[in-house]
C-alpha positions, 0 to 999 in steps of 0.5 A: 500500500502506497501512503500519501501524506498530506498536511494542511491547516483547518479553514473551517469546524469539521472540514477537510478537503483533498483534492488532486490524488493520485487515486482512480474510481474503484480503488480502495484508499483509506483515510487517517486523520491525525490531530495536532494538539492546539497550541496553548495560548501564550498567557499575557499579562497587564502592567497592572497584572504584573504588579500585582504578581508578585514577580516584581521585586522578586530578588529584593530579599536575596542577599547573594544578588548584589545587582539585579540587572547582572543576575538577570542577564546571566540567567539569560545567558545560562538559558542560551548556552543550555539550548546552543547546547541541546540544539547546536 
């Protein structure tokens, strides 16, 4: 059996169509539709949210962070250099 794969994004609730197959009448074909999930919603937050998160002022108490700005960019840069590293 020959199998086709085809990929396409959903225009409209419960359709799919194909067309332009390389199939003819009488043969037998079966079809299998497998489903991505839908992607999460990226969550978003108002300056209001945000001060009112409790993410503000997180490191105030730390006392092994002596400026903020630089603990910040290192933890950037930690992140990075893990993901160069699981995908460069």
């Amino acid at each position: 059996m020959q199998a086709i794969r085809l990929q396409q994004t959903i225009e409209k609730d419960s359709e799919i169509h194909l067309s332009d197959l390389p199939v003819f009448q009488g043969q037998e074909v079966e079809v299998i539709v497998l489903i991505s999930p839908l992607p999460e919603p990226k969550k978003t937050f108002t300056a209001r949210q945000l001060l009112n998160s409790g993410l503000i002022g997180i490191w105030e108490d730390r006392t092994d962070i002596k400026d903020s700005l630089t603990y910040a960019r290192q933890l950037r840069e930690q992140s990075q250099a893990k993901r160069y590293d699981l995908f460069g």
